[in-house]
C-alpha positions in Angstrom: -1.5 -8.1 -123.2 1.8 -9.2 -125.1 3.9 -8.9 -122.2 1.5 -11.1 -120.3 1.4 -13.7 -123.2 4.9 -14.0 -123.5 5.4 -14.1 -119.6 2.4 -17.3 -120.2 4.7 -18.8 -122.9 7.6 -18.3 -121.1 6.2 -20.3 -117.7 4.6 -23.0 -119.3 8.0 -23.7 -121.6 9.8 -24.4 -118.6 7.1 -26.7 -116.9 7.2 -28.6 -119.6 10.9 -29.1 -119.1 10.5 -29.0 -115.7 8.6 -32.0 -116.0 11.2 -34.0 -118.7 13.8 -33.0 -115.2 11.1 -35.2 -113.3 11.1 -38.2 -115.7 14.7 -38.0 -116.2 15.7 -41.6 -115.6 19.1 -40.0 -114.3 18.4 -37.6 -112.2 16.7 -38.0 -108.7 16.1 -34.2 -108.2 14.6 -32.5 -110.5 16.2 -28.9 -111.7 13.6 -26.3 -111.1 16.3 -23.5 -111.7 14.6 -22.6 -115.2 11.1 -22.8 -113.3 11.9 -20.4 -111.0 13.4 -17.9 -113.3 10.2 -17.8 -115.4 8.1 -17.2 -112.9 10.2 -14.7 -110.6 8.5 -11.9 -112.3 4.9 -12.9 -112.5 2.2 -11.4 -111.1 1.3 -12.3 -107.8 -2.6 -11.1 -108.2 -3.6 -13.8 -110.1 -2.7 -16.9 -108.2 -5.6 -18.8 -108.3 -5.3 -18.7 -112.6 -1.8 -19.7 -112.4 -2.6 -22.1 -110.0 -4.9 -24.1 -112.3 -3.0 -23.5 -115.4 0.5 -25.0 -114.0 -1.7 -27.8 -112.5 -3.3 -28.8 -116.2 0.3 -28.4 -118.1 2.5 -30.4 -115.6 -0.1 -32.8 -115.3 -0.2 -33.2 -119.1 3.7 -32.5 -119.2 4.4 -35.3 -116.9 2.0 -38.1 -118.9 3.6 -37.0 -122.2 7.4 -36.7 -121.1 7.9 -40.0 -120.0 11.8 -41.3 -121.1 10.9 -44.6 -122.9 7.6 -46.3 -123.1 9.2 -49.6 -122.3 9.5 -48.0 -118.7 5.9 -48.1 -117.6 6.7 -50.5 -115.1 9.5 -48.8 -113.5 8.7 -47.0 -110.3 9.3 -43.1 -110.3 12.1 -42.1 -107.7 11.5 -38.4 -108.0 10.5 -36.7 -104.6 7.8 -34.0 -104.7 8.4 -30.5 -106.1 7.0 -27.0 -105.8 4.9 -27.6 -108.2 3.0 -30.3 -106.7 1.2 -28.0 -104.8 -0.6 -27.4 -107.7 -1.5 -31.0 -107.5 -5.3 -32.3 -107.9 -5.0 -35.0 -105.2 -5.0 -33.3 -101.7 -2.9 -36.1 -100.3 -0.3 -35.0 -102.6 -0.1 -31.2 -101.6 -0.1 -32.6 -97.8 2.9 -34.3 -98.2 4.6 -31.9 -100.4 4.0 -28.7 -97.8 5.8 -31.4 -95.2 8.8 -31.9 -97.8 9.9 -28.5 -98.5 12.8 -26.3 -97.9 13.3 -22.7 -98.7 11.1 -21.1 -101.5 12.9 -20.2 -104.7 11.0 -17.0 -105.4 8.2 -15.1 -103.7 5.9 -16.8 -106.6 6.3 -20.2 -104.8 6.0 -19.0 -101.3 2.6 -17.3 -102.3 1.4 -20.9 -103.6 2.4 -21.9 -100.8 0.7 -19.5 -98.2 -2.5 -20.3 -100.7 -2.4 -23.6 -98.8 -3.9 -21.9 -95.6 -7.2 -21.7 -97.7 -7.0 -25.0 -99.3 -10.1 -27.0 -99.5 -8.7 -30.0 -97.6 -8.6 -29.5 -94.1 -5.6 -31.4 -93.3 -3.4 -29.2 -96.2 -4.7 -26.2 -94.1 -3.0 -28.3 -91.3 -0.1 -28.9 -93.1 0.0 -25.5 -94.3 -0.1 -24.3 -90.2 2.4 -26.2 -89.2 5.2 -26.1 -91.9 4.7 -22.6 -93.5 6.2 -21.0 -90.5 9.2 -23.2 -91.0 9.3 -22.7 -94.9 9.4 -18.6 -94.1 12.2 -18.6 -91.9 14.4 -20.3 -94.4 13.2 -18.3 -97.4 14.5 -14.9 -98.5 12.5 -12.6 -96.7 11.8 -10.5 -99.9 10.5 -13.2 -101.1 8.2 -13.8 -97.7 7.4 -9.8 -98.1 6.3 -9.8 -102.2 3.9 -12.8 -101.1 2.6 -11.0 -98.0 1.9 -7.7 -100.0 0.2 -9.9 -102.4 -2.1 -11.9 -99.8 -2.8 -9.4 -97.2 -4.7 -7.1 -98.9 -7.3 -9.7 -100.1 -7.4 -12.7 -97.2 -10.6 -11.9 -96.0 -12.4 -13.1 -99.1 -10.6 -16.4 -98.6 -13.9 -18.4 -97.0 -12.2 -21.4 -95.8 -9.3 -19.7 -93.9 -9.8 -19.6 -90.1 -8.4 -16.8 -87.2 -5.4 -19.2 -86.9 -4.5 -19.6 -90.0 -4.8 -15.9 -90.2 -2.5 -15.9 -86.6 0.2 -17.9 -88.9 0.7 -15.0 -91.3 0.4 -12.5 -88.6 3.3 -14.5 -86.5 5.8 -14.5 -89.9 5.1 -10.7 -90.3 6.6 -10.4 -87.3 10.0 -11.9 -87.1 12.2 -9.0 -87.3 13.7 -9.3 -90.8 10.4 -9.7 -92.3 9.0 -6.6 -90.0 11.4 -4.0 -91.0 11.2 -4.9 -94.9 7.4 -4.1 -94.6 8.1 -0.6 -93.0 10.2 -0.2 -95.9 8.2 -1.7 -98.6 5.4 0.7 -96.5 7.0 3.7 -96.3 8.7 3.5 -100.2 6.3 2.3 -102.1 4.5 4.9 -104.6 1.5 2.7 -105.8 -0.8 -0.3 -104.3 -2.5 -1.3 -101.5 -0.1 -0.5 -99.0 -2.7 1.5 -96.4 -5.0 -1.6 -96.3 -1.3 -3.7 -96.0 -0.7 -1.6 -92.8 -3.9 -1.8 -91.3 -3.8 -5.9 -92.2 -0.2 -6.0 -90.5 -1.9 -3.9 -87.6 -3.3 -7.1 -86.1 -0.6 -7.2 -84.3 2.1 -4.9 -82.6 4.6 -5.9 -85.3 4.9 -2.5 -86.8 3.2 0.0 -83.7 6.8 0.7 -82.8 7.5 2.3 -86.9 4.3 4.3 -87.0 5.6 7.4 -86.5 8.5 6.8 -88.6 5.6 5.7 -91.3 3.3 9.1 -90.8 6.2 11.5 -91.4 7.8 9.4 -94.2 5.5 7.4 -96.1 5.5 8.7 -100.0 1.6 7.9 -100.1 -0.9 10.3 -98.5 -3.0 7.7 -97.7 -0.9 5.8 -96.0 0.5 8.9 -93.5 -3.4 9.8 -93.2 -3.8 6.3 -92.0 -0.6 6.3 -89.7 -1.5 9.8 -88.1 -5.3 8.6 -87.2 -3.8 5.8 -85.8 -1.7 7.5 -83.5 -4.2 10.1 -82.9 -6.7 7.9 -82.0 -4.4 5.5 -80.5 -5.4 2.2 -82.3 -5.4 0.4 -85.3 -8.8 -0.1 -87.3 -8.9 -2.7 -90.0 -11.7 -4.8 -92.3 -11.6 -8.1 -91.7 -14.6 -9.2 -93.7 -18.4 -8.8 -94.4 -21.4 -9.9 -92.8 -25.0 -10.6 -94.5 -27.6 -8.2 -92.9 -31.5 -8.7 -93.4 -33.2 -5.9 -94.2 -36.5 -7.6 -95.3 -36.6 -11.8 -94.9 -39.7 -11.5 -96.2 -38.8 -10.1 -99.8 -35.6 -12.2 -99.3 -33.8 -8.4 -99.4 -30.7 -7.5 -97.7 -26.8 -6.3 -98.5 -23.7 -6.9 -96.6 -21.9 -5.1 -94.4 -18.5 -4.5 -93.5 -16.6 -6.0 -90.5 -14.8 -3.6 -88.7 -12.3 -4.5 -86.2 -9.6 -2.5 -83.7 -6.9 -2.5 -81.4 -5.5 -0.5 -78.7 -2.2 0.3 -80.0 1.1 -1.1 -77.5 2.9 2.8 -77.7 2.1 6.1 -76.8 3.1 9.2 -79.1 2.8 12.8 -78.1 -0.6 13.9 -79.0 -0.3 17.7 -79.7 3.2 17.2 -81.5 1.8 14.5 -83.9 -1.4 16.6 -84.4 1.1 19.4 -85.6 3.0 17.3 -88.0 -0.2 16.4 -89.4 -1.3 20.0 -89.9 2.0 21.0 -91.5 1.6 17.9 -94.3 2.1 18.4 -97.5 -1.3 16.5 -98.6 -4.9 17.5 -97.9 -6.1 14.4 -97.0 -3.5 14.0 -93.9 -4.5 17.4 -93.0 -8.2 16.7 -93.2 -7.5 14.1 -90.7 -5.7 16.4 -88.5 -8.6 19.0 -89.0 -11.0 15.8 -87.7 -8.8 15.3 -84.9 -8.7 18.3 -83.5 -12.2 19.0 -83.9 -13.0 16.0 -81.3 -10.1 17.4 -78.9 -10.6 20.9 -78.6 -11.5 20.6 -75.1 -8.3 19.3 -73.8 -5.7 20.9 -76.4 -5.8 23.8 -74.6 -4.2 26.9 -75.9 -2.6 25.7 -78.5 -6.0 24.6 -80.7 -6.3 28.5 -82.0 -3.1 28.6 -83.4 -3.8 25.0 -85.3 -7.5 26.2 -85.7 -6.2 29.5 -87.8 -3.5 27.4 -89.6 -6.7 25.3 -91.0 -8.7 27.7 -91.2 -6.1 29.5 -93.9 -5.5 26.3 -95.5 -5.6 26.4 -99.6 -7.5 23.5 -99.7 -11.5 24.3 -99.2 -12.2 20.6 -97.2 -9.0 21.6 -94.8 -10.4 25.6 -94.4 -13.8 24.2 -93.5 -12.2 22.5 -90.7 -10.5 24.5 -89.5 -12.7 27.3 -89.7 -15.5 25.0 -87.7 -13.0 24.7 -85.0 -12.6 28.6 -84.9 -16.1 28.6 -84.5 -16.7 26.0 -81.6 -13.9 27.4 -79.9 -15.2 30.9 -79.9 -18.5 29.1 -78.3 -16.8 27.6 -75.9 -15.1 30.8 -74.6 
């Protein structure tokens, strides 16, 4: 809580100079440099609150930093800024997405992305057209942090569309962008990196790195998630929720997930990755593998016993039931 205050006190004392840099009656460009610092290490959960407080103290910062009252009827010369996509008046943010360059941290980049599911329709326009633009000349990092930030929770976004969505999904791609990802992917030791990869896995931006991903990956879930992908040989992802009746009458019901999935674009050796996933060093990848073998012990062939027992011996009771199931259907099939 004190870290978070004095991150809060931090940001809005640079707005509010931010904003004197705007009134400046020298200046024509505004120096954001102190801006950005403050908020290079915020949080990137909790845009929307950020969103509305920067909005309410550069608005206020702007009305009470003006250089000399006997100015009022001098015409402002500054352009827009980053932060007027924080900006009340929708006509404001639509012109802003179309003036800006490269983002100066992954904070900005993710206020901008946040566009996509902006209220006006022609910002979500804007946002279509010029994010794409704004990512290439940004520090991928910065591109990635906002990504990892956004992917996991788009869906509850209501007013974003498939193309929007096809924006994102089209940045994730570019190659710079796709290989920090895998790496983020692979390295990362906490968050939602599983529901990251099966986001990303839209596409065929990171099929070709999902082996790489199941053998490496320091999070069990994500190697569970990248061996039942190539196991199964697609990508399954959630892309939303759907309200089902289950009495109109009594006005009852409950929603339900969406599921989606895709054929993935390689092939990978099926009894070789099944045996990687045995030999892992977590339970959960090697209930997955127990799962998978279950549903293929007609066509492993000979080689199912000897992953059977290996199961079957395992020291975790979930893994041994599998594999001790597998004994038994294969001693009924014989």
């Amino acid at each position: 809580m004190l870290q978070h205050m004095e991150n809060k006190d931090k940001v809005l004392s640079a707005v509010r100079q931010f904003a004197r840099s705007v009134n400046a009656s020298d200046k024509t460009v505004a120096d954001m440099s102190l801006l950005a610092d403050a908020t290079s290490h915020l949080s990137l959960t909790n845009l929307d609150v950020w969103e509305r407080l920067l909005r309410w103290e550069f608005s206020n910062a702007l009305k009470t930093s003006t250089s000399s009252i006997w100015k009022f009827w001098t015409k402002s010369t500054s352009s827009l800024t980053w932060m007027d996509l924080c900006s009340e008046n929708g006509f404001n943010r639509q012109k802003t997405l179309h003036s800006l360059g490269a983002a100066p941290n992954s904070f900005f980049f993710a206020l901008a992305v946040r566009r996509l599911n902006d209220w006006v329709p022609q910002v979500r326009e804007a946002a279509r057209e010029k994010i794409p633009e704004i990512a290439k000349n940004t520090d991928p990092e910065f591109v990635v942090d906002a990504l990892c930030a956004i992917l996991p929770h788009w869906h509850s976004w209501g007013r974003m569309e498939d193309r929007d969505k096809r924006t994102l999904m089209d940045i994730s791609s570019t190659e710079k962008v796709a290989n920090l990802l895998k790496s983020r992917i692979i390295s990362a030791t906490a968050g939602p990196m599983t529901s990251i990869l099966a986001q990303v896995g839209r596409t065929e931006t990171l099929d070709r790195y999902l082996f790489e991903i199941a053998k490496n990956s320091i999070q069990p879930s994500v190697r569970a998630k990248a061996y039942r992908s190539l196991l199964e040989k697609k990508m399954v992802w959630h892309a939303g929720q759907k309200w089902k009746w289950t009495d109109k009458q009594y006005c009852k019901g409950r929603f339900e997930p969406i599921v989606c999935e895709r054929t993935l674009s390689i092939a990978s050796p099926f009894i070789e990755t099944l045996e990687l996933a045995v030999k892992d060093r977590s339970p959960m990848v090697r209930r997955v593998a127990g799962e998978m073998l279950i549903r293929k012990l007609k066509i492993i062939g000979a080689e199912s016993i000897k992953l059977a027992e290996l199961l079957a011996s395992d020291s975790s009771p979930s893994v041994a039931e599998r594999g001790k199931f597998a004994l038994d259907r294969l001693g009924n099939l014989s």
